[in-house]
N, CA, C and O atoms as a Maestro MAE file, in Angstrom:
{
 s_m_m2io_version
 :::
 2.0.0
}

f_m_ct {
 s_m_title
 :::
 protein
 m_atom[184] {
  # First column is atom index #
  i_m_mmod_type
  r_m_x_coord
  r_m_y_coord
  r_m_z_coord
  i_m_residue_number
  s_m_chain_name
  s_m_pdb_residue_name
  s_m_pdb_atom_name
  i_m_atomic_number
  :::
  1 25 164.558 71.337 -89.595 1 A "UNK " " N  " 7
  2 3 163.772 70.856 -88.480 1 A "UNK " " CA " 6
  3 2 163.176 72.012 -87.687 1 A "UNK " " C  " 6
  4 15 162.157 71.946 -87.000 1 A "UNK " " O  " 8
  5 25 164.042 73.211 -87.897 2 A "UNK " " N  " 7
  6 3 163.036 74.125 -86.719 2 A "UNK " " CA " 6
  7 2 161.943 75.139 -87.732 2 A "UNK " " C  " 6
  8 15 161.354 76.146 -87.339 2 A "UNK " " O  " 8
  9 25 161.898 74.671 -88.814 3 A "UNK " " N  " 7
  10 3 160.785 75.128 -89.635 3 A "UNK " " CA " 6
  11 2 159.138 74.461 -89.347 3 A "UNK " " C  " 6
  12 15 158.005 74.883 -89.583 3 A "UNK " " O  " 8
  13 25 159.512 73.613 -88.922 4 A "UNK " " N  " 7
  14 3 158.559 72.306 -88.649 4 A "UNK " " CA " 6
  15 2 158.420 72.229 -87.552 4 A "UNK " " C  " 6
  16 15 157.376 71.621 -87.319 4 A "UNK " " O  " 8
  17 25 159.105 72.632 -86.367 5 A "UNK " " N  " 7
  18 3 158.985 72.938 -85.139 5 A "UNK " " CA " 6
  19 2 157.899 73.977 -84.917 5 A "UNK " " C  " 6
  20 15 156.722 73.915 -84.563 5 A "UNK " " O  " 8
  21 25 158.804 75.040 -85.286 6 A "UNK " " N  " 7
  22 3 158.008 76.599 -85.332 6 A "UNK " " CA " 6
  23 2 156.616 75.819 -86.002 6 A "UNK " " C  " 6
  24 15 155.669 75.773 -85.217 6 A "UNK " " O  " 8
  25 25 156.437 75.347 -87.041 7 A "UNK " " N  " 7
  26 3 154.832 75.081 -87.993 7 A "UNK " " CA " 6
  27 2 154.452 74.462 -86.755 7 A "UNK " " C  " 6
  28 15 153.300 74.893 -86.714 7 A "UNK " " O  " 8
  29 25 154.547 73.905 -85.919 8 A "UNK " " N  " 7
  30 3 153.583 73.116 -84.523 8 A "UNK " " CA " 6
  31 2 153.363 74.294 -83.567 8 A "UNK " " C  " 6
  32 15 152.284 74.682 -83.118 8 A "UNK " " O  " 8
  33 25 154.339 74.689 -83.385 9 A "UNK " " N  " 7
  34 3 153.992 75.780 -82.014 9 A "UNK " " CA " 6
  35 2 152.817 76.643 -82.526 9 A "UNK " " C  " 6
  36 15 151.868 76.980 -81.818 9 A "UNK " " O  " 8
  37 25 152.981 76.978 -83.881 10 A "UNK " " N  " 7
  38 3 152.085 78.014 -84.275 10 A "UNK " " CA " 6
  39 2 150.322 77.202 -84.393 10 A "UNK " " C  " 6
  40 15 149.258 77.815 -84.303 10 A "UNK " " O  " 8
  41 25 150.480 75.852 -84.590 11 A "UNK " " N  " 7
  42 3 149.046 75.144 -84.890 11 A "UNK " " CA " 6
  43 2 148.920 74.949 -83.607 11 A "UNK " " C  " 6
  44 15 147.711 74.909 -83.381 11 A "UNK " " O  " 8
  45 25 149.502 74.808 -82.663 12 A "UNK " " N  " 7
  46 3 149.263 74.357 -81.171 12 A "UNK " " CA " 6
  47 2 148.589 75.761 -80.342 12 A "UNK " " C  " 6
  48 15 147.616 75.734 -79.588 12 A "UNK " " O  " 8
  49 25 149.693 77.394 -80.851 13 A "UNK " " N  " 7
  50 3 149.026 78.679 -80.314 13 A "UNK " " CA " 6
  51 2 147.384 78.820 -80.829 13 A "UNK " " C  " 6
  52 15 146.340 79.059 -80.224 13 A "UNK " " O  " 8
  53 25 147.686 78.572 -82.123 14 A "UNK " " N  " 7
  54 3 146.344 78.883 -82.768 14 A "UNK " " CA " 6
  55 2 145.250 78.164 -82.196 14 A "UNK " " C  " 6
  56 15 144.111 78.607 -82.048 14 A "UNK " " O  " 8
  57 25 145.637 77.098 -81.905 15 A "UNK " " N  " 7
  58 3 143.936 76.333 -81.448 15 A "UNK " " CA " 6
  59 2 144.099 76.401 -80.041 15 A "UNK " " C  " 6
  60 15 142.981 76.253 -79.549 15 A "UNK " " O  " 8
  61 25 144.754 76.517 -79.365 16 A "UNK " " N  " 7
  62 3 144.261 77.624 -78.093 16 A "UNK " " CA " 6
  63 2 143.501 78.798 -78.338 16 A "UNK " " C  " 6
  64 15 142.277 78.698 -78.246 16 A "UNK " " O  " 8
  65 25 144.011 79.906 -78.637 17 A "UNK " " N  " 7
  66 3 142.824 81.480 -79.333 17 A "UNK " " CA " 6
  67 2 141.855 80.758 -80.345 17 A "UNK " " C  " 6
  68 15 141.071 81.599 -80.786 17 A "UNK " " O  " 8
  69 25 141.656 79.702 -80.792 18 A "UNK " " N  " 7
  70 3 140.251 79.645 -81.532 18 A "UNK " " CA " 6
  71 2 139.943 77.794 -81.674 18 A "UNK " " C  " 6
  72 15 139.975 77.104 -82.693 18 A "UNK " " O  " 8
  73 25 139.749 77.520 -80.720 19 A "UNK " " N  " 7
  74 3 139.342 76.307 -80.733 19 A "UNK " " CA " 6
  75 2 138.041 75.727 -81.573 19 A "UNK " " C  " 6
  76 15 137.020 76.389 -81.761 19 A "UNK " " O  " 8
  77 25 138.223 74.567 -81.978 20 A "UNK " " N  " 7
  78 3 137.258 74.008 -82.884 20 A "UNK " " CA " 6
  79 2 136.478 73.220 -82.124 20 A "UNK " " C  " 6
  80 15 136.932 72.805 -81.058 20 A "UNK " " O  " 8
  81 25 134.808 72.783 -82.651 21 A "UNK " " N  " 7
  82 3 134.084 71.517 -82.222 21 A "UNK " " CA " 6
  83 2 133.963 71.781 -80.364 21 A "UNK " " C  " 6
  84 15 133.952 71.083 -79.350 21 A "UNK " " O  " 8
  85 25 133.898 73.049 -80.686 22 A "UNK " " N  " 7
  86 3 133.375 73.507 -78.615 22 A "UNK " " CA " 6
  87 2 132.307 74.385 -79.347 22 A "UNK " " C  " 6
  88 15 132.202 74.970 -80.424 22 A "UNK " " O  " 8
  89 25 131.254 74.090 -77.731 23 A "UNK " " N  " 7
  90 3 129.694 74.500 -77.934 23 A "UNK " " CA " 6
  91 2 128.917 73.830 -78.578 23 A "UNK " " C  " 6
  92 15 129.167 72.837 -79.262 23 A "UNK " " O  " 8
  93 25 127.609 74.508 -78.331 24 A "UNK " " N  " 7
  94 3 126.496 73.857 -79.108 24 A "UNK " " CA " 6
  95 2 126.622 74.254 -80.453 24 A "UNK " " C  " 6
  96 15 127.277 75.199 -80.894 24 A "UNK " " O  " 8
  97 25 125.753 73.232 -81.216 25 A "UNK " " N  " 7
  98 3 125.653 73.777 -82.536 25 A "UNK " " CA " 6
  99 2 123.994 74.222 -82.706 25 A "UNK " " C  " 6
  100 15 123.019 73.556 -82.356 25 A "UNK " " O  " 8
  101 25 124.007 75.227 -83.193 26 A "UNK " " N  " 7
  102 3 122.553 75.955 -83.423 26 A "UNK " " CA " 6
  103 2 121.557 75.087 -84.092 26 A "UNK " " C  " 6
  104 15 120.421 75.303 -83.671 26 A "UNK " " O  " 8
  105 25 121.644 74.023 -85.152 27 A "UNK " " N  " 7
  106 3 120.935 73.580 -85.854 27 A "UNK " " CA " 6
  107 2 120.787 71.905 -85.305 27 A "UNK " " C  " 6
  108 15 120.088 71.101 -85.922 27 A "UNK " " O  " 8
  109 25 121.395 71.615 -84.319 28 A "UNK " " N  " 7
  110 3 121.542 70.196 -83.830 28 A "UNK " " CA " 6
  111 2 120.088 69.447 -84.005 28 A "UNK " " C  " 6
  112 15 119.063 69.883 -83.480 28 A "UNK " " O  " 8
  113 25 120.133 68.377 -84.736 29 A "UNK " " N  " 7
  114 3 118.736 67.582 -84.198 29 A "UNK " " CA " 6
  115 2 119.244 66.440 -83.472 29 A "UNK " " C  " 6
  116 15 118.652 65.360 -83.466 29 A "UNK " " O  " 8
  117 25 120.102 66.609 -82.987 30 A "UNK " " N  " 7
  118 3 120.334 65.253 -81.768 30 A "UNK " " CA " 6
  119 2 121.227 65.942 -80.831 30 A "UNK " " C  " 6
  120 15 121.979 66.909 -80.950 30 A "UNK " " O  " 8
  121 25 120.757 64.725 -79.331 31 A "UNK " " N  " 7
  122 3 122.100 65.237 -78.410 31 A "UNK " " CA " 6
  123 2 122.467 63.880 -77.915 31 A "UNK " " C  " 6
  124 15 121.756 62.891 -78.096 31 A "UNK " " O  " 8
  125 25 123.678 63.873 -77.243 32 A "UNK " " N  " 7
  126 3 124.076 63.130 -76.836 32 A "UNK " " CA " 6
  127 2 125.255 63.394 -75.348 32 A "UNK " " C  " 6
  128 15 125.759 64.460 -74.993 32 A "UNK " " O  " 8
  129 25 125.434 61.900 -74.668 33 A "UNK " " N  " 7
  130 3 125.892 61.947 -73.098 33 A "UNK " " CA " 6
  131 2 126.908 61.337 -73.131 33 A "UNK " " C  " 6
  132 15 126.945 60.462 -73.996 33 A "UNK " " O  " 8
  133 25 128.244 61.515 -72.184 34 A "UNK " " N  " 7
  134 3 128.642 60.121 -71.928 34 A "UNK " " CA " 6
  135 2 129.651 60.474 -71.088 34 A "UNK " " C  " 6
  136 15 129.844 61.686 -71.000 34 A "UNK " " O  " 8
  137 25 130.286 59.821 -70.504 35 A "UNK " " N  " 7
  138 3 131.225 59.884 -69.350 35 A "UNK " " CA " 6
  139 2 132.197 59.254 -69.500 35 A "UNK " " C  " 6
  140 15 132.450 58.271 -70.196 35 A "UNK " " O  " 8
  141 25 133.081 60.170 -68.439 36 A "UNK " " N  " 7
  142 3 134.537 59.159 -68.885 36 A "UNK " " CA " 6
  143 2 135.576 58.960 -67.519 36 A "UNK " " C  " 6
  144 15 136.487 59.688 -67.124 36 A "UNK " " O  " 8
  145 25 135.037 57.641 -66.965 37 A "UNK " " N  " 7
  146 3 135.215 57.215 -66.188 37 A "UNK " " CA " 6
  147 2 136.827 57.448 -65.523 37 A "UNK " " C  " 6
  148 15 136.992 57.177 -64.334 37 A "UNK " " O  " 8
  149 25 137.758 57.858 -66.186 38 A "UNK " " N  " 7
  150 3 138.948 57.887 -65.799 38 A "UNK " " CA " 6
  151 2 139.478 59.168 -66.666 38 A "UNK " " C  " 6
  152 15 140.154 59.268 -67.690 38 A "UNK " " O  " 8
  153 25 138.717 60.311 -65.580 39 A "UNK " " N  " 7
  154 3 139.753 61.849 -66.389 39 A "UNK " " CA " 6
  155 2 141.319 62.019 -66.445 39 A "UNK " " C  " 6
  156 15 142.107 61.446 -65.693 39 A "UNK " " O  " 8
  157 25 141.686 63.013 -67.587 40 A "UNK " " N  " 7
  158 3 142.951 62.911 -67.451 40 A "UNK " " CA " 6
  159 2 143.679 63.374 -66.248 40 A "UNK " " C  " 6
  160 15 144.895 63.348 -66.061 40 A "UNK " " O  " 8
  161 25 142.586 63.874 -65.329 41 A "UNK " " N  " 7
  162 3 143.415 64.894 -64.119 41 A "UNK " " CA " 6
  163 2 143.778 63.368 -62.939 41 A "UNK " " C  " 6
  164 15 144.608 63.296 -62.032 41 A "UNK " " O  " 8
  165 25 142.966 62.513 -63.341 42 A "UNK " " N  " 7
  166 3 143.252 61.713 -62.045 42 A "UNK " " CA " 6
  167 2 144.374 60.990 -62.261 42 A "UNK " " C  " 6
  168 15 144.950 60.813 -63.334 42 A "UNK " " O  " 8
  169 25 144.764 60.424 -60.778 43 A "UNK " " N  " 7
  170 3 146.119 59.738 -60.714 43 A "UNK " " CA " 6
  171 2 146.118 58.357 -60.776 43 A "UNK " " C  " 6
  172 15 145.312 57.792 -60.036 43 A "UNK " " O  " 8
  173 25 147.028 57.485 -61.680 44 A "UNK " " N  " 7
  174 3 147.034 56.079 -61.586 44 A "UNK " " CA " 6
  175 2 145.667 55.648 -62.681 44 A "UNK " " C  " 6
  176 15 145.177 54.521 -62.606 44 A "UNK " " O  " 8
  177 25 145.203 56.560 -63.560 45 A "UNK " " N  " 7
  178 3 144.474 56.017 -64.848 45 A "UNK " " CA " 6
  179 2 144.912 56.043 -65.618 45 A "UNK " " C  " 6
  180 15 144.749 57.009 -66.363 45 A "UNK " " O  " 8
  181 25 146.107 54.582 -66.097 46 A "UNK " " N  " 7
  182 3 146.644 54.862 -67.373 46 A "UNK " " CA " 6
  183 2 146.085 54.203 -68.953 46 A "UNK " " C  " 6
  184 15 146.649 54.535 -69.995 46 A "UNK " " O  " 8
  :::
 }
 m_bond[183] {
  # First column is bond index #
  i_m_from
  i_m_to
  i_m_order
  :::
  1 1 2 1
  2 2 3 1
  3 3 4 2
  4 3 5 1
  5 5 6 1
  6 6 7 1
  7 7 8 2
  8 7 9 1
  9 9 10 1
  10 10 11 1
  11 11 12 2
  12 11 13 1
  13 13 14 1
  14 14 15 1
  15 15 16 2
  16 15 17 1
  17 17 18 1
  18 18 19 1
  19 19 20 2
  20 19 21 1
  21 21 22 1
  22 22 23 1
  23 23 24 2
  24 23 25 1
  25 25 26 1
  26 26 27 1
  27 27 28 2
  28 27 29 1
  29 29 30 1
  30 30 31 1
  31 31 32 2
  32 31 33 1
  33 33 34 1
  34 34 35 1
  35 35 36 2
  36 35 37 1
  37 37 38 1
  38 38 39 1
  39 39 40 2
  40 39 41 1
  41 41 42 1
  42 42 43 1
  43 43 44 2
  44 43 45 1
  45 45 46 1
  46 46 47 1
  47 47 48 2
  48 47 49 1
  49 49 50 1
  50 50 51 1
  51 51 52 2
  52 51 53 1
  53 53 54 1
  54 54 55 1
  55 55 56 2
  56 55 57 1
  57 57 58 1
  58 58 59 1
  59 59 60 2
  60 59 61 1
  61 61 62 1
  62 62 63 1
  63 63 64 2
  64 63 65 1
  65 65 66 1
  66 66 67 1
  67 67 68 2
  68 67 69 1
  69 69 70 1
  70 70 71 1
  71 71 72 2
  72 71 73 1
  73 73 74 1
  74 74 75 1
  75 75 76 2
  76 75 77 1
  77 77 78 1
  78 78 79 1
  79 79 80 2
  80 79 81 1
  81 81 82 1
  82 82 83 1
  83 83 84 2
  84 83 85 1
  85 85 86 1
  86 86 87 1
  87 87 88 2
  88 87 89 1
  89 89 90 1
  90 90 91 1
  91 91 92 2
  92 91 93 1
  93 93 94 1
  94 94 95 1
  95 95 96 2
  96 95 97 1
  97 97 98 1
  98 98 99 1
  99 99 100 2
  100 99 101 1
  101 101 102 1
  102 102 103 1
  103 103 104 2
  104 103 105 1
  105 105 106 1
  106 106 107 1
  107 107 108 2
  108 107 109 1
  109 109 110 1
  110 110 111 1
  111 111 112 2
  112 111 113 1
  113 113 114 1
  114 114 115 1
  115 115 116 2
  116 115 117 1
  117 117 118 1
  118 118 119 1
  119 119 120 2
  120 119 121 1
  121 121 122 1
  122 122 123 1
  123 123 124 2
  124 123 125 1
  125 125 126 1
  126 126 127 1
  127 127 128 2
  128 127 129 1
  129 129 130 1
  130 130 131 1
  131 131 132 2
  132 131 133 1
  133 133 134 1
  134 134 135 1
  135 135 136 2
  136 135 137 1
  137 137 138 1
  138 138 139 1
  139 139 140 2
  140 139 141 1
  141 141 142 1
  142 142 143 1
  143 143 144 2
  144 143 145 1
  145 145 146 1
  146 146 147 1
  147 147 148 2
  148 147 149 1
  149 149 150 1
  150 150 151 1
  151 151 152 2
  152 151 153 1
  153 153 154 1
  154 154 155 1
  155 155 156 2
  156 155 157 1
  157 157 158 1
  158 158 159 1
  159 159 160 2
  160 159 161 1
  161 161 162 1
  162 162 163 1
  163 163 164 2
  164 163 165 1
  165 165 166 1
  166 166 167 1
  167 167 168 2
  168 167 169 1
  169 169 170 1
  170 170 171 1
  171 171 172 2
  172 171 173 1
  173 173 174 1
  174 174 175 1
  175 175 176 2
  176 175 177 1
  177 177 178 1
  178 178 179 1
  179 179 180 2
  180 179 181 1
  181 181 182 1
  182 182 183 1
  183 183 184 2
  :::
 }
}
C-alpha cells in the first residue's frame, strides 16, 4: 500500500510543477465562455 501511496504523491507533485490543459492553445479556431456560478472558495455551495 505505500507503493501506491508514494505513486499518488508523486502524480499529485508532478502536476503541480507542470500542469496540463492551462493556456491558450496557439492554433485554436474556436473560443469559448462560461461561468460557474458556485466557486469552490465559497461557503455553503455544496
Amino acid at each position: 500500500m505505500g507503493e501506491l501511496r508514494d505513486l499518488y504523491r508523486e502524480v499529485i507533485l508532478d502536476s503541480g510543477r507542470r500542469p496540463h490543459n492551462f493556456g491558450r492553445l496557439p492554433d485554436a479556431d474556436r473560443h469559448g465562455e462560461s461561468f460557474n456560478p458556485c466557486p469552490a472558495t465559497a461557503s455553503g455551495c455544496n
